[in-house]
Every structure is written in C-alpha cells, then in structure tokens.
N, CA, C and O atoms as a CHARMM CRD file, in Angstrom:
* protein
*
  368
    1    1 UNK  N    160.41300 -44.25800  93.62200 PROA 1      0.00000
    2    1 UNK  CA   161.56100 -44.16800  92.76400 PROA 1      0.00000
    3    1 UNK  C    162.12600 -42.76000  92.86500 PROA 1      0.00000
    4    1 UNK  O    161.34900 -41.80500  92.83500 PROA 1      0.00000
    5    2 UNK  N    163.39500 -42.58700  92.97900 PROA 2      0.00000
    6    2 UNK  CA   163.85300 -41.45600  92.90000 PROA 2      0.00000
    7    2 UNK  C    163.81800 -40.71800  91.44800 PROA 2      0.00000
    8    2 UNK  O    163.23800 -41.12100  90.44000 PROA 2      0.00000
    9    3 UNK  N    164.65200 -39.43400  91.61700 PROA 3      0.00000
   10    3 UNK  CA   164.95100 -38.60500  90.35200 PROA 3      0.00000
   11    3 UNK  C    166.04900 -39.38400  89.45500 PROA 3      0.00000
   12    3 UNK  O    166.99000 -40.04100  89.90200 PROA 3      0.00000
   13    4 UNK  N    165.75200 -39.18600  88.18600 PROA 4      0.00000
   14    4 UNK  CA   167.02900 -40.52700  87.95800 PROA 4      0.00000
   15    4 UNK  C    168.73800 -39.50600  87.80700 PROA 4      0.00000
   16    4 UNK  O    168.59600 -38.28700  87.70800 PROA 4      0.00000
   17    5 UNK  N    169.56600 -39.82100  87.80300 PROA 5      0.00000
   18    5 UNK  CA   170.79100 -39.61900  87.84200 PROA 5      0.00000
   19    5 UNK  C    170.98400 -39.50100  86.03800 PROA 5      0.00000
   20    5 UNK  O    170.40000 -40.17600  85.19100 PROA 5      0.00000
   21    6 UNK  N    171.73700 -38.69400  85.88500 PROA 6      0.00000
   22    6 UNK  CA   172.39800 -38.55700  84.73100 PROA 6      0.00000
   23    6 UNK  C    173.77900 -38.79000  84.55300 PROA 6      0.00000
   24    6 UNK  O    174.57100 -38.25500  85.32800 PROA 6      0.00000
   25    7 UNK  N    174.11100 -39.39500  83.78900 PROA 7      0.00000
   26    7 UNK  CA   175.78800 -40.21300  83.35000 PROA 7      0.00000
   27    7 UNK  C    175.97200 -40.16100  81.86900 PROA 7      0.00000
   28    7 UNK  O    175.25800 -40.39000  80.89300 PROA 7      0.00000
   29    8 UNK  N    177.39300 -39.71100  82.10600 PROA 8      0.00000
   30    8 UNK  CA   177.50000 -40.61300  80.05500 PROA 8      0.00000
   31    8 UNK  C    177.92900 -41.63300  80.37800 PROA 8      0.00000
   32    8 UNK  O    177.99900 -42.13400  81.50000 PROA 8      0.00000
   33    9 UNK  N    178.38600 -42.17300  78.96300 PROA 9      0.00000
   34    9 UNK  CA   178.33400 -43.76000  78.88200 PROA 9      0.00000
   35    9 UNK  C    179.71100 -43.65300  79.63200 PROA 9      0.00000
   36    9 UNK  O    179.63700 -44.29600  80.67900 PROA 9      0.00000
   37   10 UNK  N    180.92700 -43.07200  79.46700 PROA 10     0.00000
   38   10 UNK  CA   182.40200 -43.05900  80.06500 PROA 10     0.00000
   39   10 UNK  C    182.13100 -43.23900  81.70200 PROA 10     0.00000
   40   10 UNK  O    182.81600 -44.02200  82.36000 PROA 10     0.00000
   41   11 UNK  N    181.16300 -42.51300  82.23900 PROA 11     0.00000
   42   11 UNK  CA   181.10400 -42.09700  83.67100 PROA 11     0.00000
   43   11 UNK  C    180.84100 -43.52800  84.51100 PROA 11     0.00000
   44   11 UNK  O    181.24000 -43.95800  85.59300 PROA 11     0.00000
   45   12 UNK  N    179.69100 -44.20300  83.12800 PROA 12     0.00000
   46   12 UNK  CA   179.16900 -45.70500  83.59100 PROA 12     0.00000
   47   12 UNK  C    179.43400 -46.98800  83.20700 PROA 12     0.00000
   48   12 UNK  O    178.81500 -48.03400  83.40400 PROA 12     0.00000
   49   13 UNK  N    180.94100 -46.63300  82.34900 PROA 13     0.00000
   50   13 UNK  CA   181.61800 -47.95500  82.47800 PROA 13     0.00000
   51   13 UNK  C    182.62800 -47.87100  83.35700 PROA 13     0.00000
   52   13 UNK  O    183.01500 -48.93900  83.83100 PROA 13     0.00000
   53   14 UNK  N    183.33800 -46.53700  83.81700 PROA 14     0.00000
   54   14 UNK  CA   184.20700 -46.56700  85.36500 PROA 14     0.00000
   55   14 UNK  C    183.32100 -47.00400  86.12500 PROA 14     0.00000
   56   14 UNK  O    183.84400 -48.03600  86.54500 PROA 14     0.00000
   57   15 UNK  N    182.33300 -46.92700  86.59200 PROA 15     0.00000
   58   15 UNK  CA   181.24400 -46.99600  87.98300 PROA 15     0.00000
   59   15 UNK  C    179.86200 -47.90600  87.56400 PROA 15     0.00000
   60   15 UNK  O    178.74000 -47.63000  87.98800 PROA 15     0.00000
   61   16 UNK  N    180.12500 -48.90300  86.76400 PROA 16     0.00000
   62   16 UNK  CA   179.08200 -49.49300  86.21400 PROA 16     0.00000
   63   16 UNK  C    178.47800 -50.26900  87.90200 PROA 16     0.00000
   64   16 UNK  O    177.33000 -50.19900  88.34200 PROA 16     0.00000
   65   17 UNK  N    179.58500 -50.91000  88.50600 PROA 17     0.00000
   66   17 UNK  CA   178.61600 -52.02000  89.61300 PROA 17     0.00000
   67   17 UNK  C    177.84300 -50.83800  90.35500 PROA 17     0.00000
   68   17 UNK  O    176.72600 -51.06000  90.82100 PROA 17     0.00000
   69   18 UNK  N    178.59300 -49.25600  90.49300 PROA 18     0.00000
   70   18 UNK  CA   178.07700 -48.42100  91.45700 PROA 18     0.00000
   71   18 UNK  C    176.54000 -48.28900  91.08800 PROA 18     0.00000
   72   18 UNK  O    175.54600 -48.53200  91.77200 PROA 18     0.00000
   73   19 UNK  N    176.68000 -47.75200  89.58000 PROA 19     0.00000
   74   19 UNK  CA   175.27400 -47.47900  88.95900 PROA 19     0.00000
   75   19 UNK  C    174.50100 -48.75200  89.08900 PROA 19     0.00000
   76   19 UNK  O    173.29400 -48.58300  89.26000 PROA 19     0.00000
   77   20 UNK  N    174.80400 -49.63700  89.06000 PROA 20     0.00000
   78   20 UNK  CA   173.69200 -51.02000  89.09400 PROA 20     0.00000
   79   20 UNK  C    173.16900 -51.08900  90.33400 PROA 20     0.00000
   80   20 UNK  O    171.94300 -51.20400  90.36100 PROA 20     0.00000
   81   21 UNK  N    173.96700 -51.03700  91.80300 PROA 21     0.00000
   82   21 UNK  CA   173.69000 -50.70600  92.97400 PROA 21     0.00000
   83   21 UNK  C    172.67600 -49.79600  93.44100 PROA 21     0.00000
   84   21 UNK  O    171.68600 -49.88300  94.16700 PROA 21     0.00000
   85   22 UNK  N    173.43000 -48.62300  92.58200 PROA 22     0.00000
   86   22 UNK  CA   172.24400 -47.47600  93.35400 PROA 22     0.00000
   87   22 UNK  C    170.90000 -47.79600  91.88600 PROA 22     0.00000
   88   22 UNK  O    170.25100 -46.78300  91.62600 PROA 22     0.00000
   89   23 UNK  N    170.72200 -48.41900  91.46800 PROA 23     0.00000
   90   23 UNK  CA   169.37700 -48.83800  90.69200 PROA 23     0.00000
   91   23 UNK  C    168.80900 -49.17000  91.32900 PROA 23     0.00000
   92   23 UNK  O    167.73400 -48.60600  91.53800 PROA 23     0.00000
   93   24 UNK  N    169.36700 -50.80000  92.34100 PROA 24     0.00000
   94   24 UNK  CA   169.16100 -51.78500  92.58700 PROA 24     0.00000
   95   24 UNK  C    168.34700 -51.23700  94.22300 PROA 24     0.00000
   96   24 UNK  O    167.14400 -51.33800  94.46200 PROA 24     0.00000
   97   25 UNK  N    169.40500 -50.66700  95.16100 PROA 25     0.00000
   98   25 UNK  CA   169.60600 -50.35000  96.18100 PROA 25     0.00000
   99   25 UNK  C    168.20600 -49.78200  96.56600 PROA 25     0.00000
  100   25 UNK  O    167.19400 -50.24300  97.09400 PROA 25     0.00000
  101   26 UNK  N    168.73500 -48.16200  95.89500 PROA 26     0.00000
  102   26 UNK  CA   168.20600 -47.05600  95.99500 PROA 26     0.00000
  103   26 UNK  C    166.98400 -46.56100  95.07700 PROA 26     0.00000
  104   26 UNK  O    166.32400 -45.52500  95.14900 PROA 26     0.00000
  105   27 UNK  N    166.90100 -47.69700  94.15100 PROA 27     0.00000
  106   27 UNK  CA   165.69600 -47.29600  93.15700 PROA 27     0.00000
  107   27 UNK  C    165.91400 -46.17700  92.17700 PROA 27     0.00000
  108   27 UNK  O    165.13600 -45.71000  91.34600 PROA 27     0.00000
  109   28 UNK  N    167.27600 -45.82600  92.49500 PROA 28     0.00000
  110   28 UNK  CA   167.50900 -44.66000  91.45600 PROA 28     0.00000
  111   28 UNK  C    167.82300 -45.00500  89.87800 PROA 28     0.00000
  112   28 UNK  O    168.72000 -45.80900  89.62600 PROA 28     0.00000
  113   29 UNK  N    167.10500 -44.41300  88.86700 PROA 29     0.00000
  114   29 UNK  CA   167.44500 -45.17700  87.38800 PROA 29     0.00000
  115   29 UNK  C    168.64700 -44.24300  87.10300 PROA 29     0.00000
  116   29 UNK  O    168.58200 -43.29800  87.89000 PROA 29     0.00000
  117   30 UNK  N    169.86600 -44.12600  86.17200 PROA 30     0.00000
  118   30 UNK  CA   170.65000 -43.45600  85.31500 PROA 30     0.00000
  119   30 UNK  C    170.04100 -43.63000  84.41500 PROA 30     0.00000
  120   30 UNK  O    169.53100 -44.69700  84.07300 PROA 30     0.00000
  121   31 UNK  N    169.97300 -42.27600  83.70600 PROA 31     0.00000
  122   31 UNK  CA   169.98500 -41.82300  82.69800 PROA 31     0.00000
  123   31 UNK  C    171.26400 -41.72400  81.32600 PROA 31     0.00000
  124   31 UNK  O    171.48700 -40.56500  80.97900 PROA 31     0.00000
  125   32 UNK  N    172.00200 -42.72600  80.63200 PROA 32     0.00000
  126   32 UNK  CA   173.26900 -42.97600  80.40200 PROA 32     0.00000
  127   32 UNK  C    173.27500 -41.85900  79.25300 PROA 32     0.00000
  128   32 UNK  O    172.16000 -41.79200  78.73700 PROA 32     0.00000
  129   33 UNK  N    174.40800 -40.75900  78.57300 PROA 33     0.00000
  130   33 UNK  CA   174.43300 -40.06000  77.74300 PROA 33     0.00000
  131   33 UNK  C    175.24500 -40.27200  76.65500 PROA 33     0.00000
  132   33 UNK  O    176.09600 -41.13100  76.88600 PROA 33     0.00000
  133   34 UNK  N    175.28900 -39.78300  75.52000 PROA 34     0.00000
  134   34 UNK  CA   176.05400 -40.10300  74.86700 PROA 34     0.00000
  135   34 UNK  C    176.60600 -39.04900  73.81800 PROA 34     0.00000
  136   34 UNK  O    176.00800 -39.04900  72.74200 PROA 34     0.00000
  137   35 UNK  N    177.73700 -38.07800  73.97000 PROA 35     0.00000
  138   35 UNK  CA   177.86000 -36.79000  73.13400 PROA 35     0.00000
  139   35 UNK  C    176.53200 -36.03900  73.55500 PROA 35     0.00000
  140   35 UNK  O    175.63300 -35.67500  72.79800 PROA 35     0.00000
  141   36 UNK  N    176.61100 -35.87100  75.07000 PROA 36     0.00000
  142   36 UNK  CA   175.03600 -34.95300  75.70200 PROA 36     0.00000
  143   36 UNK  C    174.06600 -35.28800  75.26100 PROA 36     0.00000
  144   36 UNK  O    173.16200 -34.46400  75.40200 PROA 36     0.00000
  145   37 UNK  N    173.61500 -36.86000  74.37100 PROA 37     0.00000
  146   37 UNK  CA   171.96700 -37.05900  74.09400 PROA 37     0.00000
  147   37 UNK  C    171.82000 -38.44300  75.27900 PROA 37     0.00000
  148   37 UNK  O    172.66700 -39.22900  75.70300 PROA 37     0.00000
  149   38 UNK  N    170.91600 -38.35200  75.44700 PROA 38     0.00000
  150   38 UNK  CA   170.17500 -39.54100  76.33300 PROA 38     0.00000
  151   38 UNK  C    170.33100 -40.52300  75.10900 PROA 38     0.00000
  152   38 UNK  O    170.38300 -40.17200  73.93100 PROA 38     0.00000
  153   39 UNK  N    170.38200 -41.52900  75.48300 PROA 39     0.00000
  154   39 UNK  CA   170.65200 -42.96800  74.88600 PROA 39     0.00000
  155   39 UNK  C    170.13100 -43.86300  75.64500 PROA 39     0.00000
  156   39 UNK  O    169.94400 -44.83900  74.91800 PROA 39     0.00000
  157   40 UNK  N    169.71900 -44.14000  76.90700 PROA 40     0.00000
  158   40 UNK  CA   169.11100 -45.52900  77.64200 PROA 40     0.00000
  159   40 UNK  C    169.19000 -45.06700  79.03600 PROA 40     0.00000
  160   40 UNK  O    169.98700 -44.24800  79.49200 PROA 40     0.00000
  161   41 UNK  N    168.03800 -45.84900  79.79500 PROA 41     0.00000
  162   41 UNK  CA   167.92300 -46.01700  80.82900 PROA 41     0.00000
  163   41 UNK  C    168.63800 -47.06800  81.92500 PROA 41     0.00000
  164   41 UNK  O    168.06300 -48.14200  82.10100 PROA 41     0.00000
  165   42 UNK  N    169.58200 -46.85900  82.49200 PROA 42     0.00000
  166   42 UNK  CA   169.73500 -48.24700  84.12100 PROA 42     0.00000
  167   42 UNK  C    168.57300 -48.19900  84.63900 PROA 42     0.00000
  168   42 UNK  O    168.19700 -47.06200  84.92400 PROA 42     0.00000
  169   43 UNK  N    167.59900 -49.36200  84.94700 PROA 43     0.00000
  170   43 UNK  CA   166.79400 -49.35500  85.93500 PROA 43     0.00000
  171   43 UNK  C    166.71900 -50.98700  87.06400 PROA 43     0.00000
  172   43 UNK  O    167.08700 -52.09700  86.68000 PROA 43     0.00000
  173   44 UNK  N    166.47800 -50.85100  87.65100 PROA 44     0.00000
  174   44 UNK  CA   166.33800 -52.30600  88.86200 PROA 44     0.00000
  175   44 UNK  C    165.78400 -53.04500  87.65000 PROA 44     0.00000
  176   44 UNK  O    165.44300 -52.33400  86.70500 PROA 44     0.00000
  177   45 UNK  N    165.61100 -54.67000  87.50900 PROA 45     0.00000
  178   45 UNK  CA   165.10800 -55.64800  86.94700 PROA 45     0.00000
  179   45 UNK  C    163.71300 -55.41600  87.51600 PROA 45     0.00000
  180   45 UNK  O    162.72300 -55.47500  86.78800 PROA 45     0.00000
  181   46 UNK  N    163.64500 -55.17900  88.68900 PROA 46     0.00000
  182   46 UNK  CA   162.31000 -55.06200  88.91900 PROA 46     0.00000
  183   46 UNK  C    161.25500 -54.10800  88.53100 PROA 46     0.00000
  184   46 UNK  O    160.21100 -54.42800  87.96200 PROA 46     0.00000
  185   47 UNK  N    161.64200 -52.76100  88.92100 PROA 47     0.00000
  186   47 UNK  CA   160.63600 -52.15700  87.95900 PROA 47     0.00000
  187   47 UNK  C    161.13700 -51.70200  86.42000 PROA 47     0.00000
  188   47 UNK  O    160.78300 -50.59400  86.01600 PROA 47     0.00000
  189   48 UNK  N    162.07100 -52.67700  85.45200 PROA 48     0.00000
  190   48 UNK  CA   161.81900 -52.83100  84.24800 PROA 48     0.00000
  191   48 UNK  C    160.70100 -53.78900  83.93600 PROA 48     0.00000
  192   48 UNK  O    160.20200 -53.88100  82.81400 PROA 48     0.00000
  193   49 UNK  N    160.23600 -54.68500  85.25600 PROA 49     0.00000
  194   49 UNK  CA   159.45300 -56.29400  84.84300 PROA 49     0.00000
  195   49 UNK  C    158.32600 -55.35700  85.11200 PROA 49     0.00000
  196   49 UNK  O    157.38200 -55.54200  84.34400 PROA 49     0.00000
  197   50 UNK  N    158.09700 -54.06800  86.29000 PROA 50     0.00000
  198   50 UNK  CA   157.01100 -53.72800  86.32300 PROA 50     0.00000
  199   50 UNK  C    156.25700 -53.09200  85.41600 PROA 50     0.00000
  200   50 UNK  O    155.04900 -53.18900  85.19500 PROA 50     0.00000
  201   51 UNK  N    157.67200 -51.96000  84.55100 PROA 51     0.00000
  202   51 UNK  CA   157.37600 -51.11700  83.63100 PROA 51     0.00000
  203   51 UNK  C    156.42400 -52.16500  82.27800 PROA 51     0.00000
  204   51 UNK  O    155.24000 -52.31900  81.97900 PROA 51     0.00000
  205   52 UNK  N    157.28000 -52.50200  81.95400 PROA 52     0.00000
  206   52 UNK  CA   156.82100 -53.94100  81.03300 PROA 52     0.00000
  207   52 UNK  C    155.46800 -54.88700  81.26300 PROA 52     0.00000
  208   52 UNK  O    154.66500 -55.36600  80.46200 PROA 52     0.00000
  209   53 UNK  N    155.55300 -54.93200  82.42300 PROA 53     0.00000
  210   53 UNK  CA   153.99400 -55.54300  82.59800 PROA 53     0.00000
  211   53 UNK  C    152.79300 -54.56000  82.44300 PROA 53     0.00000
  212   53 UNK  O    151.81500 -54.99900  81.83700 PROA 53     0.00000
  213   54 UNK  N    152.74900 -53.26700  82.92500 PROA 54     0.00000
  214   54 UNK  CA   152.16000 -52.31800  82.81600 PROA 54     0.00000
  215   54 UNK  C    151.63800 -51.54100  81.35000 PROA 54     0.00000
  216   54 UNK  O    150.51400 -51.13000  81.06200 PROA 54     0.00000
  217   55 UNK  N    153.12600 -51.51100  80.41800 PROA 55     0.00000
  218   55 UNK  CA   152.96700 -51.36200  79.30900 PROA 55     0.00000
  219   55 UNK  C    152.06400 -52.26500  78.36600 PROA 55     0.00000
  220   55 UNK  O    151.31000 -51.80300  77.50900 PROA 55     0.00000
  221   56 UNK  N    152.24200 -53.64200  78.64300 PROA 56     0.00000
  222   56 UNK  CA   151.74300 -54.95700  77.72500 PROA 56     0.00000
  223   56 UNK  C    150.17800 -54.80800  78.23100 PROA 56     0.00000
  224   56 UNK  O    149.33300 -55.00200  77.35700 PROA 56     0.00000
  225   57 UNK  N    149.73200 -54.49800  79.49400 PROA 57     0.00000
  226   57 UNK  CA   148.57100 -54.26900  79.96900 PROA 57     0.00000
  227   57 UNK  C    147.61600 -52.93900  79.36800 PROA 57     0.00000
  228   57 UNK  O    146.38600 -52.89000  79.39600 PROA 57     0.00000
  229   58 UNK  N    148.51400 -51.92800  78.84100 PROA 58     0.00000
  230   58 UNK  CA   147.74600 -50.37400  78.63400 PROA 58     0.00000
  231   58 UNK  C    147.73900 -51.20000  77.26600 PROA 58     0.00000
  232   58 UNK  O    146.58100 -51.35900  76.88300 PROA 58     0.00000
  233   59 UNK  N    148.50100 -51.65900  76.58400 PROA 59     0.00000
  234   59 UNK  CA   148.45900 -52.01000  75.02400 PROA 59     0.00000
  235   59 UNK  C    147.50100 -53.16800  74.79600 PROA 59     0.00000
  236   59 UNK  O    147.26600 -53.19100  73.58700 PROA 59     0.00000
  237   60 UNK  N    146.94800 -53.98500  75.31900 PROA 60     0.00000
  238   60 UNK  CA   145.96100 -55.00200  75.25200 PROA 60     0.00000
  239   60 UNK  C    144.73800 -54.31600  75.40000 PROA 60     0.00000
  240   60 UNK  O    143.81800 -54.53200  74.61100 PROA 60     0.00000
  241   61 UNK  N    144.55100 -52.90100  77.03100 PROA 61     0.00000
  242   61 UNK  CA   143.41100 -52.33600  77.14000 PROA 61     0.00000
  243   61 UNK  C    143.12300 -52.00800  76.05000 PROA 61     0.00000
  244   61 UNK  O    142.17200 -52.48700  75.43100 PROA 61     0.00000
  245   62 UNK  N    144.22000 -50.75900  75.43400 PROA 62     0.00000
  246   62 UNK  CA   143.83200 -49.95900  74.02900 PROA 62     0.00000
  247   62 UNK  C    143.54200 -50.84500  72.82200 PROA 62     0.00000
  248   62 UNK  O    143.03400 -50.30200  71.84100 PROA 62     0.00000
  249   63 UNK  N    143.81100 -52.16400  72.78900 PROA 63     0.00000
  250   63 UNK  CA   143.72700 -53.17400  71.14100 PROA 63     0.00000
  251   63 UNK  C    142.53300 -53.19400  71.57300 PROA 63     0.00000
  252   63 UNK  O    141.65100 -52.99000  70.73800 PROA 63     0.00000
  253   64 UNK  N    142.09400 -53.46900  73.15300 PROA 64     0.00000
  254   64 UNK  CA   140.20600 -54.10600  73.02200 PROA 64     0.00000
  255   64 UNK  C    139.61000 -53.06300  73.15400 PROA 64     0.00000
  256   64 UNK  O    138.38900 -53.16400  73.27000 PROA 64     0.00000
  257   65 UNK  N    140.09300 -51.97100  73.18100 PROA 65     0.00000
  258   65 UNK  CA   139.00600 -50.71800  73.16300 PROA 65     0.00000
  259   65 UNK  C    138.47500 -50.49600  71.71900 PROA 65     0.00000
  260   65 UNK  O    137.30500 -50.33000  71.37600 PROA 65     0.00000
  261   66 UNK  N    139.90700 -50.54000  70.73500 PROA 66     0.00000
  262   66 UNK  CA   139.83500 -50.38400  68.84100 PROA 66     0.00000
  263   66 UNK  C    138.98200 -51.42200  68.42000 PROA 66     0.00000
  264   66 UNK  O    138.35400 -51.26700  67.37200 PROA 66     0.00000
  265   67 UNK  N    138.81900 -52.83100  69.31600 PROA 67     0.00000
  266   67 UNK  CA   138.42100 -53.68900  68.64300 PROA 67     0.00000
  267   67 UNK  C    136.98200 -53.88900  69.10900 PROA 67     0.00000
  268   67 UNK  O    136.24400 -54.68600  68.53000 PROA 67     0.00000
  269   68 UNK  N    136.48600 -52.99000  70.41100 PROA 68     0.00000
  270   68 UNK  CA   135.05400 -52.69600  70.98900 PROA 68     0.00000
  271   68 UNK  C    134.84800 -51.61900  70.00000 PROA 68     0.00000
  272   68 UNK  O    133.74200 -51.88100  69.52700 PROA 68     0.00000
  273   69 UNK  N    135.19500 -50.79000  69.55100 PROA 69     0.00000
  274   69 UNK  CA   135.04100 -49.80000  68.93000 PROA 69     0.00000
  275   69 UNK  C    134.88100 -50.23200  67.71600 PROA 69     0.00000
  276   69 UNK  O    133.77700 -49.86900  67.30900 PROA 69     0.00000
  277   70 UNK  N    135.55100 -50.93400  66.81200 PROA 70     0.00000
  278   70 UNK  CA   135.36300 -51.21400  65.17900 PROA 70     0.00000
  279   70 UNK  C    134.17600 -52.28800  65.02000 PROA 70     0.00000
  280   70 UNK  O    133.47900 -52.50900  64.03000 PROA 70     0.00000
  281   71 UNK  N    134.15300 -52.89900  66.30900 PROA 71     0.00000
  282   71 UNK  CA   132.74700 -54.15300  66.37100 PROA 71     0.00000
  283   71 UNK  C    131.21400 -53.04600  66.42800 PROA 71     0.00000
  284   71 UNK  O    130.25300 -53.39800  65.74600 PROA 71     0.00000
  285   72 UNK  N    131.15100 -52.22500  66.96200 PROA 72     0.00000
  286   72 UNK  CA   130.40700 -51.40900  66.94800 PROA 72     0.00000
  287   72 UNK  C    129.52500 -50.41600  65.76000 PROA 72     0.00000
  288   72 UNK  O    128.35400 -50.12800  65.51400 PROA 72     0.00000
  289   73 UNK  N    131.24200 -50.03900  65.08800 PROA 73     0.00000
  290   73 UNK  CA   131.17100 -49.64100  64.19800 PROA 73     0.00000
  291   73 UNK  C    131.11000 -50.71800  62.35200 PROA 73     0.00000
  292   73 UNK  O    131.39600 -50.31400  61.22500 PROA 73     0.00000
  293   74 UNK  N    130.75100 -51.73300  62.69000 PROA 74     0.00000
  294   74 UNK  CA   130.91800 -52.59300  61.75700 PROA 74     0.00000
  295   74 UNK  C    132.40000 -53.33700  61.54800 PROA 74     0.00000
  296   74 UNK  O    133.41100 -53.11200  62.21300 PROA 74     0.00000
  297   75 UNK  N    132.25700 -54.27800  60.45300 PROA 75     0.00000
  298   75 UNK  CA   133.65800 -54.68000  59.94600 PROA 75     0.00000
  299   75 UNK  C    134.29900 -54.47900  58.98300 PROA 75     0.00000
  300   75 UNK  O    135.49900 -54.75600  58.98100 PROA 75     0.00000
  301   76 UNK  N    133.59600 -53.86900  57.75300 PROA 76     0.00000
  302   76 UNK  CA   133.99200 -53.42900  56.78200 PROA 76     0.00000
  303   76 UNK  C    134.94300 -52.51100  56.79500 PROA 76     0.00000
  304   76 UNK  O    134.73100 -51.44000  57.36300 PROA 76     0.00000
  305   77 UNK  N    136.41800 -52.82900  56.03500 PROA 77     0.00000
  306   77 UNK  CA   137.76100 -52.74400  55.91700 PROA 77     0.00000
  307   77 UNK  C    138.01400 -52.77300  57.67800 PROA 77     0.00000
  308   77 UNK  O    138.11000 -51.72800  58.32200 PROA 77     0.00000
  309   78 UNK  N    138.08800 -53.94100  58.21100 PROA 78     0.00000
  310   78 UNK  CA   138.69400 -53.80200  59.41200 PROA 78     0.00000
  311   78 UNK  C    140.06400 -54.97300  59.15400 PROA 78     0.00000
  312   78 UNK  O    140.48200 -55.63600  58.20500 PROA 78     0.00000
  313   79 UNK  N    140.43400 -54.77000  60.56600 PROA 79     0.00000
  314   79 UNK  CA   141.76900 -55.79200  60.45800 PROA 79     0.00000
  315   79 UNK  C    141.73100 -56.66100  61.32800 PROA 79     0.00000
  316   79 UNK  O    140.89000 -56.36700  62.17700 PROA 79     0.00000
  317   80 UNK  N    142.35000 -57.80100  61.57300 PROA 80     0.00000
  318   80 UNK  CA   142.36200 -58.35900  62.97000 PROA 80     0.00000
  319   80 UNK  C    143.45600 -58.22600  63.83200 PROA 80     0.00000
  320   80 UNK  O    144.61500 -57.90600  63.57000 PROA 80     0.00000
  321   81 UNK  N    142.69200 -58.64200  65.36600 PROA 81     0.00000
  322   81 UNK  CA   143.79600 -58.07200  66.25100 PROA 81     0.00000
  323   81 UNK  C    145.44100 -58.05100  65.67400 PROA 81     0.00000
  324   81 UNK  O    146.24600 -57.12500  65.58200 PROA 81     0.00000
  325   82 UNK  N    145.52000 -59.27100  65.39100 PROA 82     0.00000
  326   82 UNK  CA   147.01900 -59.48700  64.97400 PROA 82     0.00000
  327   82 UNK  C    147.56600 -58.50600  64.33800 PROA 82     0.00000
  328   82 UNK  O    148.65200 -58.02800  64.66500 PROA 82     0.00000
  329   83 UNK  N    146.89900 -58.12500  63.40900 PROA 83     0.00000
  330   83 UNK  CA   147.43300 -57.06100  62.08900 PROA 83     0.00000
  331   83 UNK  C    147.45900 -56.15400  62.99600 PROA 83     0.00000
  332   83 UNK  O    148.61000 -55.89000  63.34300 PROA 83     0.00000
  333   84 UNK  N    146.57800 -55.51000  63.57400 PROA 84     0.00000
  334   84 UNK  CA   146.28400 -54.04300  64.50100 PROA 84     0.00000
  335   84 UNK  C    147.81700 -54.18000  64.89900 PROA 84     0.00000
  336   84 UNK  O    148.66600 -53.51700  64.30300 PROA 84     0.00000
  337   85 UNK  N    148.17500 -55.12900  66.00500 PROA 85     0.00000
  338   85 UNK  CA   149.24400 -55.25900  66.67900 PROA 85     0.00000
  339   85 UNK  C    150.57500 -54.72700  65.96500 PROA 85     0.00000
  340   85 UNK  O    151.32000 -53.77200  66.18900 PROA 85     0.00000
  341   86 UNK  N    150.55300 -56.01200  64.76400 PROA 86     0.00000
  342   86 UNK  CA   151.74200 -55.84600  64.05400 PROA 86     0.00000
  343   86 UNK  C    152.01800 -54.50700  63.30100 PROA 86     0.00000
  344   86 UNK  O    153.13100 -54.00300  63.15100 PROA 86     0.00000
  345   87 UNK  N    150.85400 -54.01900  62.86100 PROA 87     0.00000
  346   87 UNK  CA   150.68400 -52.57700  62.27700 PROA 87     0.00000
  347   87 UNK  C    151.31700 -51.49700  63.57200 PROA 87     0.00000
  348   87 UNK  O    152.31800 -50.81700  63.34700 PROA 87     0.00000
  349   88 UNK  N    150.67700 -51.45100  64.78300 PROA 88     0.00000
  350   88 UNK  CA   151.36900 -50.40700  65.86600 PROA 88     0.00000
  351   88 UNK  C    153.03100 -50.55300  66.06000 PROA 88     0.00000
  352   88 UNK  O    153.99300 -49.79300  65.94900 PROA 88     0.00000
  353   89 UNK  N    152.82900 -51.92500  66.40300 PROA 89     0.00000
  354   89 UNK  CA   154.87800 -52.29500  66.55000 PROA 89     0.00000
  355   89 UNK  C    155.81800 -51.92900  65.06700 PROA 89     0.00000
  356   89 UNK  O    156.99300 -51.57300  65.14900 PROA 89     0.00000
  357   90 UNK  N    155.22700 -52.05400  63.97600 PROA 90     0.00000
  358   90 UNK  CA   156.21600 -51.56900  63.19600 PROA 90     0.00000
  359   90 UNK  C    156.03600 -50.17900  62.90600 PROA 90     0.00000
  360   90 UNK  O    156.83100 -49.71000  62.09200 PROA 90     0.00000
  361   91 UNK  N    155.22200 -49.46100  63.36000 PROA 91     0.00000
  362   91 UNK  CA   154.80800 -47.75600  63.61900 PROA 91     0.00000
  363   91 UNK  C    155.97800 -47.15400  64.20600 PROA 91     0.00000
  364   91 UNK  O    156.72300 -46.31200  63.70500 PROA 91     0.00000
  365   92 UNK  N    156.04700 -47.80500  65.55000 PROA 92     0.00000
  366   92 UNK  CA   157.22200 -47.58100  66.25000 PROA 92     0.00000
  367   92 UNK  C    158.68400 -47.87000  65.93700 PROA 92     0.00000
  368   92 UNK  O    159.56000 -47.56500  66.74600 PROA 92     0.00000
C-alpha cells in the first residue's frame, strides 16, 4: 500500500472517480479533509474487507484472552462474552 494522499472533501468531489481509481488501481488510500481535520479514509473494497477481517480477528483474540484470563481468575462479578463485547463497542 502506498502513502495515502491527502484531499479535502471539495478536491474529492471534483475528482471523486480519480480518487476511487487511484485506491482501486494503485492501492493508494485518500485521506479526505475537512476545514484541515481528517474526517475519513478512501480505501480499495479490498483492503477495507481485509482491514475488517483482521480487526474482528484481533477483537475475538483479545475477548478469549479476558475470558482465559477471568476463567482463571474465577467468576465472581464477571460478565459474559456478550456483555464484554457490548460493553467495549459502546466504549468506543
């Protein structure tokens, strides 16, 4: 993957098919701006499916590590996976 490109949002609705291209093409992501703050990434479908698979994978490792870890450590006040889950996603 390349360095990603920086754009504001104006730059990448004149040149939106360009930016999708060189995502697509060239592997290059934009970086889209907005009043000079970063606001979102362009990236290929593909490595968003990779990013995403990768992510859902580190986040399952880390739930069964908490949940090797709290089995260890007993159960008293523990939670179950579900809660763990739902507890991290609304963290974020």
């Amino acid at each position: 993957m390349s360095e990603p490109v920086i754009a504001s949002m104006a730059e990448v609705r004149k040149h939106l098919a360009d930016v999708i291209d060189r995502a697509r093409r060239e592997e290059t992501p934009t970086i889209i701006t907005r009043r000079g703050k970063s606001e979102a990434v362009l990236v290929d479908i593909d490595e968003y499916r990779r990013l995403r698979e990768a992510a859902e994978r580190y986040e399952d490792e880390w739930l069964n590590h908490l949940a090797d870890q709290a089995e260890s450590e007993g159960t008293e006040g523990s939670v179950s996976m579900e809660e763990m889950a739902a507890l991290l996603r609304s963290a974020n």
